[in-house]
C-alpha positions as CSV (number, residue, x, y, z in Angstrom):
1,X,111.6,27.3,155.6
2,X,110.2,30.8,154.6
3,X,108.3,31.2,151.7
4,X,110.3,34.2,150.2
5,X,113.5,31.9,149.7
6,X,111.8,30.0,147.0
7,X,111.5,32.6,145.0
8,X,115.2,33.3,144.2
9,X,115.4,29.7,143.3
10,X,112.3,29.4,141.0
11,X,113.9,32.2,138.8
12,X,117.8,31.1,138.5
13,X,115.6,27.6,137.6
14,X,114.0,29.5,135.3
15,X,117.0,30.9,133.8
16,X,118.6,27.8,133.6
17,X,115.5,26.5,131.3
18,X,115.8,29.1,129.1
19,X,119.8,29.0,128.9
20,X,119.4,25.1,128.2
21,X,116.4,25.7,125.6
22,X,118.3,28.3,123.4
23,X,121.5,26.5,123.3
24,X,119.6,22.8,122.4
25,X,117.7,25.3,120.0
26,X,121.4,26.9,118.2
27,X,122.8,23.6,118.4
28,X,120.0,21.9,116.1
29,X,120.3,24.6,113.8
30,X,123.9,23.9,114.1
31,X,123.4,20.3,113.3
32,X,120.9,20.5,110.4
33,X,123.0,23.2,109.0
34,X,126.4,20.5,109.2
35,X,123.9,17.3,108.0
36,X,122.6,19.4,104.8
37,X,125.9,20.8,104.0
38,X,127.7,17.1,104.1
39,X,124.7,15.0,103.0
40,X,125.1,13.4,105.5
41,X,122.1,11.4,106.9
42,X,121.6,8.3,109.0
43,X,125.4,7.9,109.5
44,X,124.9,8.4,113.6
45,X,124.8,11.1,115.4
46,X,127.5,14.2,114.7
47,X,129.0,16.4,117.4
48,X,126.4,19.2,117.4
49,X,123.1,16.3,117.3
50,X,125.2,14.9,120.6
51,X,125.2,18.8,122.3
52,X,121.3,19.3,121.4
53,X,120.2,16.1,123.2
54,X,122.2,17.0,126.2
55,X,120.7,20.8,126.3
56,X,117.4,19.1,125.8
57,X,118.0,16.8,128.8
58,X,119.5,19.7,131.2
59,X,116.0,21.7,130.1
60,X,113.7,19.0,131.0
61,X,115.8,18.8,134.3
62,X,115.9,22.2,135.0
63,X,112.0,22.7,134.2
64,X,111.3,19.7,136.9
65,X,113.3,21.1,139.6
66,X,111.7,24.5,138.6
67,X,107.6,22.7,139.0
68,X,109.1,20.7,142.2
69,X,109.7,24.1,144.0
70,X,106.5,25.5,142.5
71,X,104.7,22.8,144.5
72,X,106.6,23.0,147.5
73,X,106.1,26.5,147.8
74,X,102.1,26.2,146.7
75,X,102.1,23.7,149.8
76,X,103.8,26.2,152.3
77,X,101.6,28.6,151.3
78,X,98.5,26.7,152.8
């Protein structure tokens, strides 16, 4: 596989982590925003707490897949 084709994929992985990250990042504000606002605490987890944990996930997914290609194309490179 040539070395060049990593590179494409490196940075749409790296868009995807920082598409994931703000998104987690405006749904937290989103959800202590709605928590304050209803005084609502310890009563499970609302709507926008449910959408930060899954943008969270997809970032720490993305960011592996992005560090798993770094390595791949470190070890073509030797």
């Amino acid at each position: 596989m040539p070395k060049w084709f990593l590179v494409p994929i490196i940075v749409v992985l790296m868009g995807y982590v920082v598409f994931s990250l703000v998104r987690g990042v405006v749904a937290f504000l989103q959800a202590s925003r709605d928590s304050v606002d209803r005084g609502e605490f310890g009563e499970g987890p609302t709507p926008s707490q449910l959408r930060q944990n899954e943008m969270m996930f997809a970032r720490v997914k993305y960011q592996g897949l992005a560090v798993l290609v770094v390595v791949i194309l470190l070890a073509a490179s030797r």
